[in-house]
C-alpha positions in Angstrom: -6.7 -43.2 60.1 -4.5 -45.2 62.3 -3.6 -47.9 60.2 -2.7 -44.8 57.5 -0.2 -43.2 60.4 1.3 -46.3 61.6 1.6 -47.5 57.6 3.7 -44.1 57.5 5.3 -44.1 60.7 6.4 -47.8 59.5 7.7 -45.8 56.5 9.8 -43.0 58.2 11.7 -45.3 60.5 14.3 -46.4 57.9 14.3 -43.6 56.6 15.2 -41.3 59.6 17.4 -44.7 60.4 19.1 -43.8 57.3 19.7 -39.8 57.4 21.2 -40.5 61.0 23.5 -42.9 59.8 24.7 -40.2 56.6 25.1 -37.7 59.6 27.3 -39.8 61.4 29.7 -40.7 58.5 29.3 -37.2 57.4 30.3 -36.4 61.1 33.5 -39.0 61.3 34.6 -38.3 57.6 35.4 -34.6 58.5 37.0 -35.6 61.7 39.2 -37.8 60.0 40.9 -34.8 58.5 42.0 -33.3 61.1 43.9 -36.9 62.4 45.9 -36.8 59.0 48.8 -36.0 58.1 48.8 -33.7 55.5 51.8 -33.2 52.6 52.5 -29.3 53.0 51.2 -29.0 48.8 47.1 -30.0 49.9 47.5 -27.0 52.6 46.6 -24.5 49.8 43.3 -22.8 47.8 40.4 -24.9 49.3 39.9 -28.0 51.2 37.9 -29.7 48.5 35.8 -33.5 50.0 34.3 -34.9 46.8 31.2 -37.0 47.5 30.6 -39.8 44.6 26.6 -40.7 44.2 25.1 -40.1 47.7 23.4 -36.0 47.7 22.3 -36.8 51.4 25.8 -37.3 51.9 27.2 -34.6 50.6 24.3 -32.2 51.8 25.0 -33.5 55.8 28.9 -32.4 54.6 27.6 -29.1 53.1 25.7 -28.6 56.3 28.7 -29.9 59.2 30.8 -28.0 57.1 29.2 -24.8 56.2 31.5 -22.0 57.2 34.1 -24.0 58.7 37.9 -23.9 57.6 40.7 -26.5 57.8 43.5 -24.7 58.8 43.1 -22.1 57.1 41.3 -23.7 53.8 37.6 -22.7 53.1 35.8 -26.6 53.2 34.4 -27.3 50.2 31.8 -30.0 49.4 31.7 -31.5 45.8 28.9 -34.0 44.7 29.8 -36.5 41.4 27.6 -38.3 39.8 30.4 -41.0 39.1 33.9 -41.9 39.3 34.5 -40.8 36.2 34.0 -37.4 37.2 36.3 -37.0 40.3 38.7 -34.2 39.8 40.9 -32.3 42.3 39.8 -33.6 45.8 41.9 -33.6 49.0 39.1 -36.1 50.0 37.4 -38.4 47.9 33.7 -40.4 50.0 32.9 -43.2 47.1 29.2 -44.0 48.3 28.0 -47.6 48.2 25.7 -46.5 45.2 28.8 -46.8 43.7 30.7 -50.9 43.0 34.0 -50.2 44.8 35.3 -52.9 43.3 34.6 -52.2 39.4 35.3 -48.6 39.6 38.6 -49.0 42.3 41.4 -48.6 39.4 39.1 -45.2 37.6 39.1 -43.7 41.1 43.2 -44.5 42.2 43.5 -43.4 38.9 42.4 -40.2 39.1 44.0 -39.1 42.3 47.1 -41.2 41.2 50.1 -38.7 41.9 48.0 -36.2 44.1 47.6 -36.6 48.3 43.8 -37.5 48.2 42.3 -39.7 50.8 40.0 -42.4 49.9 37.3 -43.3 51.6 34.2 -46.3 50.9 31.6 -47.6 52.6 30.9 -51.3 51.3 32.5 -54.4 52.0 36.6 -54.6 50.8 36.7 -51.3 50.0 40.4 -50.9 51.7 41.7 -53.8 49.6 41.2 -52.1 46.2 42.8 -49.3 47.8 40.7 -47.3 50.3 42.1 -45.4 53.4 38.9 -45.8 55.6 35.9 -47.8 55.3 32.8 -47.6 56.9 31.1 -51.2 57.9 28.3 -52.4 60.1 29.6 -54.5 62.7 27.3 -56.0 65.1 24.1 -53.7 64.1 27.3 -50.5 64.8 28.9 -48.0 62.4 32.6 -49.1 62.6 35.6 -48.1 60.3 38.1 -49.9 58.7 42.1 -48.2 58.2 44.7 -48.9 55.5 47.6 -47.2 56.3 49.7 -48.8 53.5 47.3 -47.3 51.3 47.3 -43.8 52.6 51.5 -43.6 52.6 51.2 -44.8 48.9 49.4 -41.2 48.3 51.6 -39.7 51.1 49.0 -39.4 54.1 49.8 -40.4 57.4 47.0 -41.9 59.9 47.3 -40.6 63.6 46.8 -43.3 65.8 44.5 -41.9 67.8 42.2 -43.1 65.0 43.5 -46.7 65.4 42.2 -47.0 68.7 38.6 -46.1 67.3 38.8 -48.9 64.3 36.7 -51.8 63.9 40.1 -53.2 61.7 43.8 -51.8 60.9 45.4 -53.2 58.0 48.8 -52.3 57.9 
């Protein structure tokens, strides 16, 4: 019997290690909004943060977010299955289930010509366009900025945020 619970303890570590970490980005990502600047045309209907192949992601949004408003926008959570499938976000969270990389040009592409904020979570995400990007620095959950990239879709990054970044990239 013990060798069964600490086989499953063993098991639940990572895991809970896991769920905390999805809480925490869930918990930065909707902070981030509020440190934006935001074009006056995304301030109408609802405040809509797509989430691209992580549920646990989008269900810790769905959670933070339930009943909260941004400004005065209703916060609306939206899972995709793919990049493919990304339509009409203020906020687009590309998960590391998903290669940044490959899929960079199908996801600027479709928020080309709207004020959508872009963030990822693996390595180089901010050079194939990414605002933010979450990294592990040091065993810590850090973020990377690209501000070039968010004043090519018209967002501005408060620099209150820069003093919280693991990187800036101008």
């Amino acid at each position: 019997m013990k060798k069964v619970l600490l086989f499953l303890g063993v098991l639940l570590i990572p895991m809970m290690a896991t769920s905390q970490i999805a809480k925490f980005k869930s918990v930065f990502t909707l902070n981030f909004i509020r440190h934006i600047g935001w074009p006056e045309e995304t301030k109408q209907g609802d405040f809509v943060i797509g989430v691209v192949k992580n549920r646990e992601l989008a269900d810790w949004m769905t959670k933070l977010s339930a009943g909260k408003k941004f400004g005065f926008q209703n916060v609306v959570i939206k899972e995709f299955r793919s990049p493919e499938e990304v339509v009409d976000c203020q906020v687009v969270y590309v998960s590391s289930n998903v290669n940044f990389a490959k899929h960079a040009a199908t996801i600027v592409d479709k928020v080309n010509g709207k004020n959508t904020l872009i963030i990822g979570e693996t390595e180089g995400a901010t050079k194939n366009g990414a605002m933010f990007n979450f990294v592990v620095r040091d065993e810590k959950l850090k973020f990377e900025i690209h501000k070039a990239n968010a004043a090519k879709f018209g967002l501005q990054i408060s620099s209150k945020l820069e003093g919280m970044a693991a990187a800036i990239n101008l």
